[in-house]
C-alpha positions in Angstrom: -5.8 -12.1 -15.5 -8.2 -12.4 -12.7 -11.4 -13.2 -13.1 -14.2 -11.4 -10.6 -16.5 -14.7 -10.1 -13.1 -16.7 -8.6 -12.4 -13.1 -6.2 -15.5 -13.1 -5.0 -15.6 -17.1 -4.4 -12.3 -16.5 -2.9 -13.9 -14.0 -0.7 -17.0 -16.2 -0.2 -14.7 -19.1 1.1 -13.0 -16.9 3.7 -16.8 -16.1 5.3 -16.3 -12.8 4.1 -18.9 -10.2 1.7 -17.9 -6.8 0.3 -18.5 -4.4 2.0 -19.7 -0.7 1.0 -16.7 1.2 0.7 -16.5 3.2 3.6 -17.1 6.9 3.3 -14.0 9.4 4.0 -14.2 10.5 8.0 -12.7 13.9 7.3 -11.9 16.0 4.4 -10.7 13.8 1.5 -12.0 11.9 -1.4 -11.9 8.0 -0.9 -9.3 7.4 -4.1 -7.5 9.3 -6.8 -6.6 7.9 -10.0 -3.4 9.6 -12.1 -2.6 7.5 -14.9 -2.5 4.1 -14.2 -2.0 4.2 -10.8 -5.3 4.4 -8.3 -4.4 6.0 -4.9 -7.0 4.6 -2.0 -7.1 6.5 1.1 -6.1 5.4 4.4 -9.0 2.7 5.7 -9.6 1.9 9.1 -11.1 -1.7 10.2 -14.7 -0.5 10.0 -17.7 -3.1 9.8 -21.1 -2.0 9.5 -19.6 1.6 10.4 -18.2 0.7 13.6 -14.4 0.3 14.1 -14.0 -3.5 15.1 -11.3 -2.4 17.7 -9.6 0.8 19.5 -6.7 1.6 21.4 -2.9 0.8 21.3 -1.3 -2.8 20.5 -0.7 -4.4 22.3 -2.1 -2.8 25.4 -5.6 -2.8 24.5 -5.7 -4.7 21.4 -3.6 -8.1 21.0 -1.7 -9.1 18.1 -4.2 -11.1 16.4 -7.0 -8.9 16.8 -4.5 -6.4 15.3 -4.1 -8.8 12.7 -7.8 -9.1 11.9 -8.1 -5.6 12.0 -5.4 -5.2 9.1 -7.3 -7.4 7.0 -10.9 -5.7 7.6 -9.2 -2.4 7.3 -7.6 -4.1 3.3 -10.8 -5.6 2.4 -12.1 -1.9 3.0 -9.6 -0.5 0.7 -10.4 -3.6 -2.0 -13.9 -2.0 -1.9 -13.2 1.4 -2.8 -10.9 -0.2 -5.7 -13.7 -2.7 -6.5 -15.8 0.1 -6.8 -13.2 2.3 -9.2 -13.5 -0.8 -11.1 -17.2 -1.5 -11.5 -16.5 -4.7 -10.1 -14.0 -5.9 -12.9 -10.9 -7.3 -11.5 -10.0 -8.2 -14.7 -8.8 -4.7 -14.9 -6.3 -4.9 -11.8 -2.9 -5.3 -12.9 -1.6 -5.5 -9.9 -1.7 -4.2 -6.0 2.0 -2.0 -5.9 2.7 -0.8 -2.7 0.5 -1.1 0.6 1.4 1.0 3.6 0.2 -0.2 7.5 0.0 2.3 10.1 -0.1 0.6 13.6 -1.1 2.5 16.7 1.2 0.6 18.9 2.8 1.3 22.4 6.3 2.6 22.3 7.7 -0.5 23.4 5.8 -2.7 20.3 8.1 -3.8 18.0 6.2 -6.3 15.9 4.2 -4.0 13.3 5.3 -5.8 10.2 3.3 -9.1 11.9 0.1 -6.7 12.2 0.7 -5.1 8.7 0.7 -9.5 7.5 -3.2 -9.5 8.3 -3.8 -7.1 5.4 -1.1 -8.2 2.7 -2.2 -11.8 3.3 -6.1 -10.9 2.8 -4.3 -9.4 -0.6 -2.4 -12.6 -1.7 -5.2 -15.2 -0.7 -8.3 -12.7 -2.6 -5.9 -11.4 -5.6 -3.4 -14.1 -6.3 0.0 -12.7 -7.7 -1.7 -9.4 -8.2 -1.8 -9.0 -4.8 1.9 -9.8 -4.2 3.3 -6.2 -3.3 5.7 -3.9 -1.6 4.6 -3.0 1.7 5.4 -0.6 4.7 4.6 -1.2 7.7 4.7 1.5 10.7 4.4 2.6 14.3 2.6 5.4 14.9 1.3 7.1 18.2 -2.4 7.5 17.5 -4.5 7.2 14.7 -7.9 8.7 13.8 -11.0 7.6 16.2 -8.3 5.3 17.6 -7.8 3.0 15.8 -5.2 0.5 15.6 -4.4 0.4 12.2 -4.9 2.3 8.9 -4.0 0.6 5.7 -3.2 2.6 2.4 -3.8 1.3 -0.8 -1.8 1.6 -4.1 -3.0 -0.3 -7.4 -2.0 -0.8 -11.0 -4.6 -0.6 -13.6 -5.3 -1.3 -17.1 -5.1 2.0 -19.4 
């Protein structure tokens, strides 16, 4: 079970704070809860409101910063869920499936190295519940161009 003082020291110890949980851009609700399972919208690598990087990797953004934008973009999404929660981890079963959209040239080949910035941000905050299955794709453009998008799905307690 995790226990929400030792996520946020985790967080603390990467230099990190929670964000607010970004608000939708266009015309959908930031998560959706059926069940057990909690839906997070796509997230973009927003801090303080402003994307941390645009354009196409790796013309105009390199594979690190592409990286580092994964990660803001899944500590996003952990907002919204820490949010749904009420700031209760110990009500996470489990991260299930986390998809990576990666606006890349058509030539780019390595978006499963860009989608490793967000599921490693997962494992090191969330432990084994952060372990999860993952896609991770190329795409042509995403929205306000950015370089990645990272969907969220999450197990929760009943």
């Amino acid at each position: 079970m995790l226990i929400s003082a030792e996520v946020d020291a985790r967080l603390a110890g990467l230099g990190l704070a929670w964000p607010v949980p970004p608000q939708p851009v266009a015309a959908y609700v930031p998560s959706v809860r059926t069940g057990n399972l909690l839906f997070i919208s796509g997230q973009l690598p927003f801090v303080d409101g402003k994307l941390t990087a645009t354009g196409k990797v790796p013309v105009q953004v390199s594979l690190e910063q592409a990286q580092s934008a994964a990660a803001r973009a899944a500590l996003n999404a952990l907002a919204v869920l820490r949010a749904e929660l009420g700031g209760d981890w110990s009500r996470l079963v489990r991260i299930v499936r986390v998809g990576v959209f990666v606006a890349a040239s058509p030539e780019f080949t390595e978006s499963a190295k860009v989608a490793n910035g967000a599921s490693e941000l997962l494992a090191t905050l969330l432990g084994e519940a952060g372990r999860h299955a993952r896609a991770a794709v190329g795409v042509a453009v995403l929205p306000l161009d950015a370089p990645v998008e990272v969907e969220v799905i999450a197990e929760l307690q009943p």
